[in-house]
VMD Tcl script that builds the backbone (N, CA, C; Angstrom):
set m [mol new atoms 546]
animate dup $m
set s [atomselect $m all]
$s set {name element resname resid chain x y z} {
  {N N UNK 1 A 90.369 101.040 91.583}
  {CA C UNK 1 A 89.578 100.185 92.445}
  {C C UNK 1 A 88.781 100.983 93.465}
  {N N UNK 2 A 89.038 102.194 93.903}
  {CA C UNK 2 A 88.565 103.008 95.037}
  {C C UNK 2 A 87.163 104.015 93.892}
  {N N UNK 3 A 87.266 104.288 93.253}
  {CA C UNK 3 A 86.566 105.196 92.631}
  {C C UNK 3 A 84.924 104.579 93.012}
  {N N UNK 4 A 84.345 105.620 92.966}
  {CA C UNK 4 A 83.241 105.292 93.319}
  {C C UNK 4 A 81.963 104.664 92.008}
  {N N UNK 5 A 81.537 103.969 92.994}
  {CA C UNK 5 A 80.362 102.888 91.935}
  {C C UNK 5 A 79.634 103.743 90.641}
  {N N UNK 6 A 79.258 103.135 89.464}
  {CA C UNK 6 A 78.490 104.399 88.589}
  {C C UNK 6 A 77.127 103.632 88.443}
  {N N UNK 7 A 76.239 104.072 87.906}
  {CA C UNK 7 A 74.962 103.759 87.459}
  {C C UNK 7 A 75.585 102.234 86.220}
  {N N UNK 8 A 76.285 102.998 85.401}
  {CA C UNK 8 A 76.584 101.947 84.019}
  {C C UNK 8 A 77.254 100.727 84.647}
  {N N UNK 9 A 77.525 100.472 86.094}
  {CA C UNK 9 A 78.307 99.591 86.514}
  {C C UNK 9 A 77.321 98.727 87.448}
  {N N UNK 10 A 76.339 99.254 87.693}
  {CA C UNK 10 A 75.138 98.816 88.589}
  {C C UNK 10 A 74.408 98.264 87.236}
  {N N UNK 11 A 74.095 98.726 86.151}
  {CA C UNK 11 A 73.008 98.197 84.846}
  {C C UNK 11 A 73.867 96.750 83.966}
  {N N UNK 12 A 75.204 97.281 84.340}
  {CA C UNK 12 A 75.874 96.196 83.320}
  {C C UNK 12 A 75.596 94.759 84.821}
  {N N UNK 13 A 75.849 95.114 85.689}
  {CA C UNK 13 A 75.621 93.865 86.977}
  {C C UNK 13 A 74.706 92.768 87.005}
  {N N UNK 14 A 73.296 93.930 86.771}
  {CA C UNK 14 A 72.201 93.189 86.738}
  {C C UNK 14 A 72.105 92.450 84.886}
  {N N UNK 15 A 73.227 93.521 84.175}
  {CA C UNK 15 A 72.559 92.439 82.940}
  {C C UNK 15 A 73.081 91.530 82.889}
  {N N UNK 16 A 74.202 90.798 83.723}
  {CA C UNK 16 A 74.901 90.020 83.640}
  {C C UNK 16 A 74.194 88.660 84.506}
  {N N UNK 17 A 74.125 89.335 85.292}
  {CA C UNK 17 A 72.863 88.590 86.542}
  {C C UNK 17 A 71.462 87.970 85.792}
  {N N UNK 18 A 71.165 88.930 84.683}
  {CA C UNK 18 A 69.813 88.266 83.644}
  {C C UNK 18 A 70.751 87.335 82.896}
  {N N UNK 19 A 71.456 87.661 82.424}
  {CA C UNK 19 A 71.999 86.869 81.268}
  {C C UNK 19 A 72.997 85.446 81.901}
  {N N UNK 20 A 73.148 85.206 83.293}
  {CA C UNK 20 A 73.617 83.777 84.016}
  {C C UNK 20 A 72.428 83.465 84.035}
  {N N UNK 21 A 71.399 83.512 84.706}
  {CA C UNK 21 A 70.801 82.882 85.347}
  {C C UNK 21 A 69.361 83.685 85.428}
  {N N UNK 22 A 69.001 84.016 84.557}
  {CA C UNK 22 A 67.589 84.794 84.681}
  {C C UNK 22 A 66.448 84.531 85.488}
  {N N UNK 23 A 66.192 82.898 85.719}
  {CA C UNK 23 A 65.278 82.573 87.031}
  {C C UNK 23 A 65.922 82.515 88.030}
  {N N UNK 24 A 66.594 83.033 88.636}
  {CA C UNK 24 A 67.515 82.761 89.880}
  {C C UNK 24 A 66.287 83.647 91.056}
  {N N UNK 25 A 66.052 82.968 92.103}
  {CA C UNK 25 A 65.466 82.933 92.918}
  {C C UNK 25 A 65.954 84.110 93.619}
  {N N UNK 26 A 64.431 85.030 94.202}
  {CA C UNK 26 A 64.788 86.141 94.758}
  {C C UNK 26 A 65.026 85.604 96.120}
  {N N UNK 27 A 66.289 86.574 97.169}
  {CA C UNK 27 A 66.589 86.453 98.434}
  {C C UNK 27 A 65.477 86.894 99.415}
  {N N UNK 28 A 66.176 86.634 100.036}
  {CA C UNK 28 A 65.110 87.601 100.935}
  {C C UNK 28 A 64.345 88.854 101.324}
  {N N UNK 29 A 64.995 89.483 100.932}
  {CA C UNK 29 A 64.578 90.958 100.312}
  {C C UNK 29 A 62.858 90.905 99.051}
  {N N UNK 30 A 63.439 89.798 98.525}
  {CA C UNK 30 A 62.077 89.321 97.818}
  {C C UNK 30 A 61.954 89.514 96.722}
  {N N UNK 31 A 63.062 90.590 95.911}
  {CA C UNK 31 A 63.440 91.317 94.560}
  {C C UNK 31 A 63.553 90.408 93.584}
  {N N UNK 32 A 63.269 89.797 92.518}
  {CA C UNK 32 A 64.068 89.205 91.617}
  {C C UNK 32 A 64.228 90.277 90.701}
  {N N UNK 33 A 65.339 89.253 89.652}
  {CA C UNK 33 A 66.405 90.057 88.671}
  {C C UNK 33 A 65.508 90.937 88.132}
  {N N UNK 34 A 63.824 90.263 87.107}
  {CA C UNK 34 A 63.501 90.909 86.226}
  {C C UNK 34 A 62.627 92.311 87.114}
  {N N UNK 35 A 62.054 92.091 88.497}
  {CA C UNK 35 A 61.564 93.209 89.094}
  {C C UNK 35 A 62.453 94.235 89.101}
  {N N UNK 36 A 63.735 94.144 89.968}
  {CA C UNK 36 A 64.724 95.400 89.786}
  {C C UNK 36 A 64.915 95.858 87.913}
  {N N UNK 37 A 65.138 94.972 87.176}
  {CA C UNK 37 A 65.740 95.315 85.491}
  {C C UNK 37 A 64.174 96.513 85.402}
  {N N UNK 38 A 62.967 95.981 86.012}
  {CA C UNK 38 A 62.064 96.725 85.482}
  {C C UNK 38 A 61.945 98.439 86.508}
  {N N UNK 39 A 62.679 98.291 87.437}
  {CA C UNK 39 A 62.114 99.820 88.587}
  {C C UNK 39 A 63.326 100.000 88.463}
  {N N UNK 40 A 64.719 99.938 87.793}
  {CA C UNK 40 A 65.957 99.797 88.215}
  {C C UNK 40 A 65.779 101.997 87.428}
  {N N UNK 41 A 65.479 101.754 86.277}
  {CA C UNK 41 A 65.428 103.923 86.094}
  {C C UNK 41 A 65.460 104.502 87.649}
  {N N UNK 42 A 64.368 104.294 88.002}
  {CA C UNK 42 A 63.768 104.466 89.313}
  {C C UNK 42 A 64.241 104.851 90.314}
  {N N UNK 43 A 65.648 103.756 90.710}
  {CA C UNK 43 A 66.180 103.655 91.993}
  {C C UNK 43 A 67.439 103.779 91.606}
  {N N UNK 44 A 67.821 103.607 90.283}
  {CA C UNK 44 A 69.532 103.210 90.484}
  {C C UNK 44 A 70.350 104.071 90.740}
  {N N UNK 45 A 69.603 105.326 90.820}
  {CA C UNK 45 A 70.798 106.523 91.498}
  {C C UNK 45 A 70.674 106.283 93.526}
  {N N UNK 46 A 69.736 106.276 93.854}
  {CA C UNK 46 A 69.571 105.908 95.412}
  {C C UNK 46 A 70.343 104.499 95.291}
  {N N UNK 47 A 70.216 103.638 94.567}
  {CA C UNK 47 A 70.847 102.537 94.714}
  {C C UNK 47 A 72.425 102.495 94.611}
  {N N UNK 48 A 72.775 103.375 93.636}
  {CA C UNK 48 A 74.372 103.749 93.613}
  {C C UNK 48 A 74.987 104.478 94.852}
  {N N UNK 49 A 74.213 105.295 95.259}
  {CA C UNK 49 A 74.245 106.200 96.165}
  {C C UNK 49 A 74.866 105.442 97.705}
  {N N UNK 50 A 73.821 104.737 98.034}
  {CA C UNK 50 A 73.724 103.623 98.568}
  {C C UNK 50 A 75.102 102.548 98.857}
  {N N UNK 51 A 75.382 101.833 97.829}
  {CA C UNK 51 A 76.485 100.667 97.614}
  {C C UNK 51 A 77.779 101.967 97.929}
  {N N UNK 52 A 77.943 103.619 97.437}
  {CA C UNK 52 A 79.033 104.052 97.396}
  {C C UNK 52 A 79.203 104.631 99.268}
  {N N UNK 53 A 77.931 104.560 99.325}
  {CA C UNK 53 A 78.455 104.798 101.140}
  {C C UNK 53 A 78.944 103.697 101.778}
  {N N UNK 54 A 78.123 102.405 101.616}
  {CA C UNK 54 A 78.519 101.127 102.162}
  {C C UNK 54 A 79.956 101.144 101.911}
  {N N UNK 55 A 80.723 101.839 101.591}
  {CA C UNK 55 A 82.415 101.895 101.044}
  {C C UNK 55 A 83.185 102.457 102.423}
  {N N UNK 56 A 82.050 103.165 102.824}
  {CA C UNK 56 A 83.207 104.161 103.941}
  {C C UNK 56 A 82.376 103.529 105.503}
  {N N UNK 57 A 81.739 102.434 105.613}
  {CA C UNK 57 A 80.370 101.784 106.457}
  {C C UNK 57 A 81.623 101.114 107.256}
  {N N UNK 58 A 81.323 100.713 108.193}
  {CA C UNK 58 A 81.700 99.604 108.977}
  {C C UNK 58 A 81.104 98.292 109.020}
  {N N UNK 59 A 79.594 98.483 108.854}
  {CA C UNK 59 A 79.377 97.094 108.835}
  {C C UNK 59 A 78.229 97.385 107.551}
  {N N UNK 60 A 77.667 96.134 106.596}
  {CA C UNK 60 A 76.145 96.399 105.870}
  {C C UNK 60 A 75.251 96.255 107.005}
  {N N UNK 61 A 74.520 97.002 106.146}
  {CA C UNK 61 A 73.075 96.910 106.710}
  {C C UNK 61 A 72.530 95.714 106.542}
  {N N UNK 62 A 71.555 96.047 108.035}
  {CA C UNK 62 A 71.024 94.476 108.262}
  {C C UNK 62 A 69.974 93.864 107.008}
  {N N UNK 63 A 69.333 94.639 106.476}
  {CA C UNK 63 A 68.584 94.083 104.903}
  {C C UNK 63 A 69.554 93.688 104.403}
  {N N UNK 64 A 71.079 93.700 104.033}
  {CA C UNK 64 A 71.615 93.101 103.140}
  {C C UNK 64 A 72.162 91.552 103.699}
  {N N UNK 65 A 71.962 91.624 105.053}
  {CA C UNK 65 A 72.769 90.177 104.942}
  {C C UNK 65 A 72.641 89.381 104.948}
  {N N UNK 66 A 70.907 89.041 105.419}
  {CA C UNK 66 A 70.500 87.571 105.758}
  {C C UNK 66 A 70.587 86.728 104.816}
  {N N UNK 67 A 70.949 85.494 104.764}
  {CA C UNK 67 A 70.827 84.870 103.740}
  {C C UNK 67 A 69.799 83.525 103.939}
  {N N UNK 68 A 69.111 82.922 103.356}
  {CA C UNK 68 A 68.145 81.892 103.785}
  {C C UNK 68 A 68.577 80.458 103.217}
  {N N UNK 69 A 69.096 79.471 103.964}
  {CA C UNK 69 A 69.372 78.584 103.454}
  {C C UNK 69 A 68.068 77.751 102.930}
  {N N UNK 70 A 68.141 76.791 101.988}
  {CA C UNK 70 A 66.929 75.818 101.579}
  {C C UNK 70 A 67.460 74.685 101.436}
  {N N UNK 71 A 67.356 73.742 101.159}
  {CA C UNK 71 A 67.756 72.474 101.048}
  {C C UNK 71 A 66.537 71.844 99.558}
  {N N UNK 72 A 66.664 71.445 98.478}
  {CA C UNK 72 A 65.763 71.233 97.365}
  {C C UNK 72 A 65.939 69.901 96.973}
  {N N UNK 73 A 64.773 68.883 97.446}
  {CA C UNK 73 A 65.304 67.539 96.653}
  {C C UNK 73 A 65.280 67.437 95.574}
  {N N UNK 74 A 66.080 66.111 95.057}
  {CA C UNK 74 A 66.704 66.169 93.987}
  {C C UNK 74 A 65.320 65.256 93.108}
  {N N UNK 75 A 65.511 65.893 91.854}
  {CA C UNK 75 A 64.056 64.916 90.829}
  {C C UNK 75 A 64.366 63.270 91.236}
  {N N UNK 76 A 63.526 63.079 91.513}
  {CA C UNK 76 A 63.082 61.245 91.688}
  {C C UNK 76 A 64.098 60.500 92.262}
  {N N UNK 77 A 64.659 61.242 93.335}
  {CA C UNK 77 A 65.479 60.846 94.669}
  {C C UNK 77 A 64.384 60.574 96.011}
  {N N UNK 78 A 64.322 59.592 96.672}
  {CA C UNK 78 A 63.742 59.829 98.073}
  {C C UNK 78 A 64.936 61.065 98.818}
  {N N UNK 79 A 63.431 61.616 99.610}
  {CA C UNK 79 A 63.655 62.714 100.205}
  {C C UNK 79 A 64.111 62.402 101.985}
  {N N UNK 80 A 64.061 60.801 101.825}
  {CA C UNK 80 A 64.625 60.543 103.558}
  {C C UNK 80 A 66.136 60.100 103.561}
  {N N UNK 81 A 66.819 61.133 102.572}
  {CA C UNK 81 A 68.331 60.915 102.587}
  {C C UNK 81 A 69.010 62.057 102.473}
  {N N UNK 82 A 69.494 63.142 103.283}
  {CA C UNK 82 A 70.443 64.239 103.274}
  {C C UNK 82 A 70.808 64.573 101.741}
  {N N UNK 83 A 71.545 63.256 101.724}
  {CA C UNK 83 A 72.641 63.867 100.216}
  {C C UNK 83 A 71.537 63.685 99.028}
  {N N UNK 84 A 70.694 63.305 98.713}
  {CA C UNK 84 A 69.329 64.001 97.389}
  {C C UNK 84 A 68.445 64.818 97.693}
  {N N UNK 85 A 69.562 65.881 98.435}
  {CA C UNK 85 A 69.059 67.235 98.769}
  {C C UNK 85 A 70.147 68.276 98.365}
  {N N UNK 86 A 69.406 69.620 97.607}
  {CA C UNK 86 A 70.642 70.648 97.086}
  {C C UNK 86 A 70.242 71.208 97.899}
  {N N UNK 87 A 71.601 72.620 98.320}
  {CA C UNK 87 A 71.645 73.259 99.498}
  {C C UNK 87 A 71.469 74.575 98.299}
  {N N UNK 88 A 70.663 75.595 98.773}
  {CA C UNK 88 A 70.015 76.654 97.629}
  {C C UNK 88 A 70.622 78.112 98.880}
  {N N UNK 89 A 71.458 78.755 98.905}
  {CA C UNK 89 A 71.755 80.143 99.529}
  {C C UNK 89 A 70.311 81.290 98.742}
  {N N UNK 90 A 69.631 81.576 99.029}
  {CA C UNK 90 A 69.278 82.781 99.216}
  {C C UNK 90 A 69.448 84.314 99.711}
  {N N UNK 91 A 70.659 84.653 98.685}
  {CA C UNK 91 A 71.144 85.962 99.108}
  {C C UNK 91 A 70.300 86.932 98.488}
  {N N UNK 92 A 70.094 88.323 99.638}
  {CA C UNK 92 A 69.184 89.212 98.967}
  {C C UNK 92 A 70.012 89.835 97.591}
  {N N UNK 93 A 69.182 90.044 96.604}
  {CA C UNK 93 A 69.543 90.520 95.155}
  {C C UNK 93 A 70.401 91.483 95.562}
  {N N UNK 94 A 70.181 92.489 95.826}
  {CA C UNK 94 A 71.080 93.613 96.112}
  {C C UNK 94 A 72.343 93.191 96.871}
  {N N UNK 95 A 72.149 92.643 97.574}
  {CA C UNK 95 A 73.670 92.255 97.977}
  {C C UNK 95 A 74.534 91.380 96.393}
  {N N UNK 96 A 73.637 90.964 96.119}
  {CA C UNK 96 A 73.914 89.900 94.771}
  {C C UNK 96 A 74.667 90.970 93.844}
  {N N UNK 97 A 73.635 91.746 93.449}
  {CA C UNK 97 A 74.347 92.747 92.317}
  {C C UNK 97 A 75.942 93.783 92.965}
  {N N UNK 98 A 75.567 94.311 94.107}
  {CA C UNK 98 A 77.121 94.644 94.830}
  {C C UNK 98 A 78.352 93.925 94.199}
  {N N UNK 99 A 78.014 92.906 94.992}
  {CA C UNK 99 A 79.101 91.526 94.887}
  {C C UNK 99 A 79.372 91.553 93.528}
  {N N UNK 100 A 78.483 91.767 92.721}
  {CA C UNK 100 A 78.735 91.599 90.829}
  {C C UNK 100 A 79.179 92.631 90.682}
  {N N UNK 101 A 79.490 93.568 91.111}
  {CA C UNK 101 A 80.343 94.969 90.987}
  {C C UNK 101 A 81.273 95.143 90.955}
  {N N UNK 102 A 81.600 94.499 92.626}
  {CA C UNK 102 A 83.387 94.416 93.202}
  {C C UNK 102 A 83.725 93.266 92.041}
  {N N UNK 103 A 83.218 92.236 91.891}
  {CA C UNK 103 A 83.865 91.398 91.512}
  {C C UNK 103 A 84.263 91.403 89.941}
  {N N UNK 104 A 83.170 92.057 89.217}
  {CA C UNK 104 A 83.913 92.787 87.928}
  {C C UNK 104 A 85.004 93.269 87.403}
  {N N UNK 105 A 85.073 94.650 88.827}
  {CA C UNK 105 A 86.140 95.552 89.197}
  {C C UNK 105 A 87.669 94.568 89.211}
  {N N UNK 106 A 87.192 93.547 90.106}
  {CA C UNK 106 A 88.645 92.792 90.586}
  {C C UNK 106 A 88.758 91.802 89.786}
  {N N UNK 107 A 87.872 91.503 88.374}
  {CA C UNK 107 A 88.476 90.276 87.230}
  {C C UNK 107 A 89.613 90.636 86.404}
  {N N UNK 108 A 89.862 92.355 86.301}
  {CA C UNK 108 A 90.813 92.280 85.010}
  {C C UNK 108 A 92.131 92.238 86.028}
  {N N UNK 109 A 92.125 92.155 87.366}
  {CA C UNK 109 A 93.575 92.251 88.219}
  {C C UNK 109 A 93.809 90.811 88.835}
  {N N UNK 110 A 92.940 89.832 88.969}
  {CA C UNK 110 A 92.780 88.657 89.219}
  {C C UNK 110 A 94.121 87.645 89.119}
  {N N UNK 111 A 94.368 87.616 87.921}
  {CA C UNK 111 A 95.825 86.734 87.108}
  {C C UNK 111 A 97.030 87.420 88.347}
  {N N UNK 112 A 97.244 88.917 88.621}
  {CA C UNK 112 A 97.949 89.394 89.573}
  {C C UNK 112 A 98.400 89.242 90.730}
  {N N UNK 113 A 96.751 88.692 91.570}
  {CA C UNK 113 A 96.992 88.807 92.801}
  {C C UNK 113 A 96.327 87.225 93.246}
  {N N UNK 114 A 96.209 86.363 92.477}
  {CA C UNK 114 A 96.181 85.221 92.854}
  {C C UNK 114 A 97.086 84.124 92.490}
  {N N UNK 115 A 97.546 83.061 92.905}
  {CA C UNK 115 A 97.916 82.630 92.102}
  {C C UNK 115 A 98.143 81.644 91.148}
  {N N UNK 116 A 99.486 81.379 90.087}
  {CA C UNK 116 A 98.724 80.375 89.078}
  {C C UNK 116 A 98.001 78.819 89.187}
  {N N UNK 117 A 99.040 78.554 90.446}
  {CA C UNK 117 A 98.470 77.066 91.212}
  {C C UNK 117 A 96.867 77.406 91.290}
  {N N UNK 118 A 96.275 78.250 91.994}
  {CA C UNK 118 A 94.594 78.053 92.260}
  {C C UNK 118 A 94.186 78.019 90.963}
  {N N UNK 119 A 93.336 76.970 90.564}
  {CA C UNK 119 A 92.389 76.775 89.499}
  {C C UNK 119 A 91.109 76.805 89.568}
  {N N UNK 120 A 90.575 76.676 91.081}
  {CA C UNK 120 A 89.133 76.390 91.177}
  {C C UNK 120 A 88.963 77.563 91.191}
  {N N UNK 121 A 87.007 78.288 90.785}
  {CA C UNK 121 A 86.453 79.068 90.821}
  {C C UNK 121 A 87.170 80.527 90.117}
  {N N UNK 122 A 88.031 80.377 89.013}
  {CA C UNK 122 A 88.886 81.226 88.632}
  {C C UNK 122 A 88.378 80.881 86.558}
  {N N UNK 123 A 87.717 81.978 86.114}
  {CA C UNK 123 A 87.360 81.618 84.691}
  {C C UNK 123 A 88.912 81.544 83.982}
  {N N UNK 124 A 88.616 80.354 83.338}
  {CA C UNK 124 A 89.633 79.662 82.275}
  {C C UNK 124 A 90.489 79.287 83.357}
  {N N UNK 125 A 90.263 78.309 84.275}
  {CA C UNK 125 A 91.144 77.457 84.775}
  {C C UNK 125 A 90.354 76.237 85.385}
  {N N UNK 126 A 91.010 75.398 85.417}
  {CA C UNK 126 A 90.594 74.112 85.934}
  {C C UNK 126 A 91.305 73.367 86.403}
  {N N UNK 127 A 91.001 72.191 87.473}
  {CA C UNK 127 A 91.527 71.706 88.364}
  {C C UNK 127 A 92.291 70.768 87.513}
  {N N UNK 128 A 91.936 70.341 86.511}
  {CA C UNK 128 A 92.400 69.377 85.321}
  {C C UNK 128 A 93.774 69.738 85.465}
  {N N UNK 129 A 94.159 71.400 84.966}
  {CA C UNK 129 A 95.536 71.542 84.455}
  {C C UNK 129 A 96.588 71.040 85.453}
  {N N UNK 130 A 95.640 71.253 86.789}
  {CA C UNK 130 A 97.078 70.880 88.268}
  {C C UNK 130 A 97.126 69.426 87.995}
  {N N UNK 131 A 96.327 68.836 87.944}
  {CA C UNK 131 A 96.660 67.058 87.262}
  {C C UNK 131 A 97.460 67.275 86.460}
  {N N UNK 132 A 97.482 67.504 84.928}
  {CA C UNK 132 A 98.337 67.199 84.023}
  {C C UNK 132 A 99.294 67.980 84.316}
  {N N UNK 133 A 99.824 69.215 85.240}
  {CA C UNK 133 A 101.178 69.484 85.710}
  {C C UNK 133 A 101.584 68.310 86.520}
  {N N UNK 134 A 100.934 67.911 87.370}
  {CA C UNK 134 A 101.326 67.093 88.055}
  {C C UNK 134 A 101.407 65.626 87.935}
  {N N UNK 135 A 100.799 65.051 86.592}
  {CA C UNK 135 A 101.041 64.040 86.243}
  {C C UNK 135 A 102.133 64.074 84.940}
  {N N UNK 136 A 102.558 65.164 84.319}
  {CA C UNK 136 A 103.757 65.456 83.435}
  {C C UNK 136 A 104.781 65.399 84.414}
  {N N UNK 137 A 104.868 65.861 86.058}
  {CA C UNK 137 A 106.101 66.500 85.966}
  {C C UNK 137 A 106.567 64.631 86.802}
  {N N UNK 138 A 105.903 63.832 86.323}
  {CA C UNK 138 A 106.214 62.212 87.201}
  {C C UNK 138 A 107.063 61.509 85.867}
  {N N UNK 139 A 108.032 60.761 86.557}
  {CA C UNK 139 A 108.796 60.222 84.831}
  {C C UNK 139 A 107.518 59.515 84.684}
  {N N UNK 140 A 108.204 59.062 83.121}
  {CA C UNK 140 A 107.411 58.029 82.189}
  {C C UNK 140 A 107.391 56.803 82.883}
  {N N UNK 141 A 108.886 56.392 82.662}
  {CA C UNK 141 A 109.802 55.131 83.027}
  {C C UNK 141 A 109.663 54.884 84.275}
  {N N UNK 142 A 109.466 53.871 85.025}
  {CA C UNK 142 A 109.904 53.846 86.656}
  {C C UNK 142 A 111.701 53.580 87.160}
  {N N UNK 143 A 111.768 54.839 88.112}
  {CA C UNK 143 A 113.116 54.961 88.737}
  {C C UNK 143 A 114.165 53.855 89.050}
  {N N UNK 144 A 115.349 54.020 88.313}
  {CA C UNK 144 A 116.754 53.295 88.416}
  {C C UNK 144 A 116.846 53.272 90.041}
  {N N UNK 145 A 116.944 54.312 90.539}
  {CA C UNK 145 A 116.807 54.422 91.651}
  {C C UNK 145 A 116.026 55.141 92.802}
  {N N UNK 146 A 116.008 54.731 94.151}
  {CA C UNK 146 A 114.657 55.376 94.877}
  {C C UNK 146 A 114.512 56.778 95.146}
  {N N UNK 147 A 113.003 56.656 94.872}
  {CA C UNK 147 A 112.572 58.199 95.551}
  {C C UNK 147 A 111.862 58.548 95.907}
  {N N UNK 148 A 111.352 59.260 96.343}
  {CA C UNK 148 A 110.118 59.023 97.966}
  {C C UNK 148 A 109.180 58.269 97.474}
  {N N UNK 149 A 108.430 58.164 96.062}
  {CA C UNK 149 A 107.113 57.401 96.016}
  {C C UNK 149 A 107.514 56.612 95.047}
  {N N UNK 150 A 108.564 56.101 94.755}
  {CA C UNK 150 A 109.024 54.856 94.124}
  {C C UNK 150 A 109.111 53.497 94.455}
  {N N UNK 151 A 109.375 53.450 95.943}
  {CA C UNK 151 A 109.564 52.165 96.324}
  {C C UNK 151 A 107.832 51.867 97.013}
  {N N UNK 152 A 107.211 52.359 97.457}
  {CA C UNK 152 A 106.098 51.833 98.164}
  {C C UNK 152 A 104.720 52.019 97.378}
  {N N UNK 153 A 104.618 52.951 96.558}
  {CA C UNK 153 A 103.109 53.339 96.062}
  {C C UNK 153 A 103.707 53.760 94.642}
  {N N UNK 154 A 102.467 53.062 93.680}
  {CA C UNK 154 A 102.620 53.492 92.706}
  {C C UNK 154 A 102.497 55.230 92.288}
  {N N UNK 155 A 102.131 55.295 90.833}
  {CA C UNK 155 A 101.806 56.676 90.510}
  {C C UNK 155 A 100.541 56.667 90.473}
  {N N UNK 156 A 99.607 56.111 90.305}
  {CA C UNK 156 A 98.220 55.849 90.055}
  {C C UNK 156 A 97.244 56.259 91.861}
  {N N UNK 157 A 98.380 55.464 92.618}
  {CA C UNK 157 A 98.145 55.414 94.088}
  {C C UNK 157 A 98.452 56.681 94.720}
  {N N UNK 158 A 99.735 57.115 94.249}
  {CA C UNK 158 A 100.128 58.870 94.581}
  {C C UNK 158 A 98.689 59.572 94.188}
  {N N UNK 159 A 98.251 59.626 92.864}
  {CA C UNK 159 A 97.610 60.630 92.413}
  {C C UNK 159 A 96.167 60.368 93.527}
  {N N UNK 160 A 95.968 59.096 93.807}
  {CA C UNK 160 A 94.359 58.948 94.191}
  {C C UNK 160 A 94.560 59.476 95.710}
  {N N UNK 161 A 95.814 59.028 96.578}
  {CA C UNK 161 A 96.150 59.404 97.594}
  {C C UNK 161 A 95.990 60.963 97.994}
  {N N UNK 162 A 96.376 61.815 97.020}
  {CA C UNK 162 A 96.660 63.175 96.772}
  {C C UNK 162 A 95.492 63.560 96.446}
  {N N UNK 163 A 94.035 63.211 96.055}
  {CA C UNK 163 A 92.872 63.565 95.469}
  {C C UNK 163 A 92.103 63.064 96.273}
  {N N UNK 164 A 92.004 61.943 96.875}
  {CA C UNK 164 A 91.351 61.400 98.028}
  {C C UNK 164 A 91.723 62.330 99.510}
  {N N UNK 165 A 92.768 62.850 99.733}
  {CA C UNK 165 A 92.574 63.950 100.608}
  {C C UNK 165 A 92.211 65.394 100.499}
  {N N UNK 166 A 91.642 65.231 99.572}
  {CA C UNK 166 A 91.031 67.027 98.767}
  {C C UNK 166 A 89.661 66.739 98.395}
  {N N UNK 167 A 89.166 65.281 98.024}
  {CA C UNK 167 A 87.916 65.342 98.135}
  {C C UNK 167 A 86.965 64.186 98.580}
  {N N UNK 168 A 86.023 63.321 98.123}
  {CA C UNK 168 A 85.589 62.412 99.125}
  {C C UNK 168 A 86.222 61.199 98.276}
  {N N UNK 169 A 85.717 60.048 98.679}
  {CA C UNK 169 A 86.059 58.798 97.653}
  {C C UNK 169 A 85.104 58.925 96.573}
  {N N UNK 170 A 83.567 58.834 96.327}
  {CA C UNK 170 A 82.979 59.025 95.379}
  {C C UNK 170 A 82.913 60.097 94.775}
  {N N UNK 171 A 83.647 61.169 94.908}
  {CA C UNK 171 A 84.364 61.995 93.836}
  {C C UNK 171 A 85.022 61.862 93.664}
  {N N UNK 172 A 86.212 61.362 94.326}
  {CA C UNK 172 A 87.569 60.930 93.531}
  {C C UNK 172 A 87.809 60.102 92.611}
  {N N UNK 173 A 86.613 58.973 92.738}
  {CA C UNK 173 A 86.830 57.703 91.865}
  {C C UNK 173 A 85.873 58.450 90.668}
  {N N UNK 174 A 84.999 59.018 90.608}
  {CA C UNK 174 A 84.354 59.668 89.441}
  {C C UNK 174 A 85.518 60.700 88.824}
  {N N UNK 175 A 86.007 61.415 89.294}
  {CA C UNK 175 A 87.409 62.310 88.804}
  {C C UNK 175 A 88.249 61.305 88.170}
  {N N UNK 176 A 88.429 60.257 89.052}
  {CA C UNK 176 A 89.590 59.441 88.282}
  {C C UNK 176 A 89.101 58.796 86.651}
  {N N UNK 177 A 87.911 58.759 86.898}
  {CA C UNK 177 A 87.781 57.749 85.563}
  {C C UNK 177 A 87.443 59.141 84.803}
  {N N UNK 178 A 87.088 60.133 84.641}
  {CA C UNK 178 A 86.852 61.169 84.055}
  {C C UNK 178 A 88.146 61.530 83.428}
  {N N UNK 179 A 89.187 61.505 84.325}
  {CA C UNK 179 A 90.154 61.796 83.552}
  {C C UNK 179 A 91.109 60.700 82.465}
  {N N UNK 180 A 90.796 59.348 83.088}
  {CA C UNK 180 A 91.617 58.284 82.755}
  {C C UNK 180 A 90.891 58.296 81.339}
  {N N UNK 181 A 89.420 59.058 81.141}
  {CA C UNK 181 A 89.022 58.786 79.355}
  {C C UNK 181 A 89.295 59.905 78.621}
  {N N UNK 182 A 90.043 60.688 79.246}
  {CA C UNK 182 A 90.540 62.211 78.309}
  {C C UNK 182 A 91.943 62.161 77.999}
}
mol reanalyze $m
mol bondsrecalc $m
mol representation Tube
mol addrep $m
């Protein structure tokens, strides 16, 4: 994990960066993907050079951090309502490709140091599976006798109760029926 950044680790970043999302909007810096893929011979040793000092830095440099928020309405939404508006981060590329570095570095140790409960934002997991742990580990049958969510709330009411405080109501009720057809 300490070894220092290589060129082949900076080229595989950005091809990964073309190959998500190839129009992805340049940050502020102003770079997009295909400008760097094209000057990247050019720079990518100053650019390695670069990311391997930021290692021993105290803080980044101020070009890397700004980020520009946008707000983008949504196709054939009125625009005099907050929520038919997407919130768009504009991080400068180079900070972008960094971040695609470390985070490479830290996918094959991932399963290790996180753990199995978190599902969100973790490839090959989903929030689904903590439902169906958590809707397997509820009997079938309802209880001979009481137990904390036996006598007052159903299971249906547990689960929405438990999902309604993790996310809003109109995601929860869209989650719920999403799952109630799988």
């Amino acid at each position: 994990m300490d070894k220092p950044f290589t060129t082949e680790e900076l080229q595989n970043a950005l091809k990964q960066q073309l190959q998500s999302n190839p129009n992805l909007s340049p940050g502020r810096d102003g770079f997009s993907l295909p400008f760097l893929k094209a000057i990247l011979p050019q720079i990518e040793k100053q650019l390695v050079t670069t990311f391997n000092n930021l290692t021993t830095a105290t803080d980044l440099p101020q070009q890397m951090k700004p980020v520009i928020l946008k707000f983008i309405p949504k196709p054939g939404k009125p625009t005099n309502n907050i929520n038919n508006y997407r919130p768009i981060a504009l991080i400068p590329t180079i900070s972008r490709l960094l971040s695609k570095i470390i985070a490479n570095r830290l996918q094959p140790i991932l399963d290790c140091i996180i753990s199995q409960d978190q599902q969100g934002f973790i490839i090959n997991r989903s929030l689904h599976y903590n439902y169906k742990d958590f809707n397997n580990s509820l009997p079938s049958k309802p209880p001979t006798s009481p137990t904390p969510y036996s006598n007052s709330i159903s299971r249906r009411h547990l689960i929405e109760s438990i999902i309604n405080t993790c996310i809003s109501n109109s995601q929860a009720s869209t989650f719920l029926k999403a799952l109630s057809t799988s």
